[in-house]
C-alpha positions in Angstrom: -9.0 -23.9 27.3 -7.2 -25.3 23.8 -3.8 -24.8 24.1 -1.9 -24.4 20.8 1.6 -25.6 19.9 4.3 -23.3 18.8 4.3 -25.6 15.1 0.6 -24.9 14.9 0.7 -21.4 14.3 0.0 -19.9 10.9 0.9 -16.3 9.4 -2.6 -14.5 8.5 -3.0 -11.5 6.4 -5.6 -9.0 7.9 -8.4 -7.4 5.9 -8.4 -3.8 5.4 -9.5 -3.6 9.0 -7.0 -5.5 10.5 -9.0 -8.6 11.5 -8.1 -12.0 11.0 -10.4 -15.0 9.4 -9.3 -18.2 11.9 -11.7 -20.4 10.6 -15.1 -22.4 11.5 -13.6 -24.6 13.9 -13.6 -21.7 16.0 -17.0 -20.6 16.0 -18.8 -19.8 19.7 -15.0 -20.8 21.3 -13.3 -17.9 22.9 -9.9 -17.5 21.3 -7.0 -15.3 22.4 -4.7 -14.3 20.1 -0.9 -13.1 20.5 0.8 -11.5 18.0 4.1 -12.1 17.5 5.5 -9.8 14.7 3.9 -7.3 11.7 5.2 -6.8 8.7 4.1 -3.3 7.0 3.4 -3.0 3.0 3.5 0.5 3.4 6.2 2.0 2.7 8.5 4.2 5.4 9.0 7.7 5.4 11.9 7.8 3.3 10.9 5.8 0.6 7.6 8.3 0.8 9.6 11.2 0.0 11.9 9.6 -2.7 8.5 8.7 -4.4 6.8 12.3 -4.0 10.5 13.5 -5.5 10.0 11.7 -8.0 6.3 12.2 -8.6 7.4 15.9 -8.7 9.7 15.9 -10.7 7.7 13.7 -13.5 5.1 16.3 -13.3 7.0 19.0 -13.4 8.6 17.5 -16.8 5.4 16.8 -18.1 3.9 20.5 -17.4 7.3 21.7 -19.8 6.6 19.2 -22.3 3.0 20.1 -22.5 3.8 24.1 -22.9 5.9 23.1 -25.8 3.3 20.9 -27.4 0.5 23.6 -26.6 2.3 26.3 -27.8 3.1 24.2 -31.1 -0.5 23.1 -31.5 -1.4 27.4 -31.0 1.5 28.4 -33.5 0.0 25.4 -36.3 -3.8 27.1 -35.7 -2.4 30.6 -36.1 -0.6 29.9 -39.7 
């Protein structure tokens, strides 16, 4: 069994199905793996509902400013 030095590990970024490209110099070897820590990109839950807040309330300002541009654009056709 290899045994690997503390200075030889490296910080790998998973595909979207969490597994981990070591490279060719591990081909047919068996290889455990430990892993140490995981950083998220997503986002928690807080910052979730701050952005759906958000994304609510743009919406809900775009809904009023297309009533007033709809009813503009109904009122023009009408004269």
């Amino acid at each position: 069994m290899t045994k690997v030095e503390a200075e030889d590990l490296q910080t790998r970024e998973t595909d979207d199905r969490g597994r981990v490209y070591l490279g060719t110099e591990y081909a047919n070897k068996r290889v455990t793996v430990a892993v140490v820590e995981v950083d998220s990109d997503c986002p928690d839950e807080d910052e979730l509902a701050a952005a759906y807040r958000e994304a609510s309330k743009s919406a809900e300002e775009l809904s009023e400013a297309w009533d007033v541009a709809s009813d503009e654009a109904w009122d023009g056709l009408s004269d």
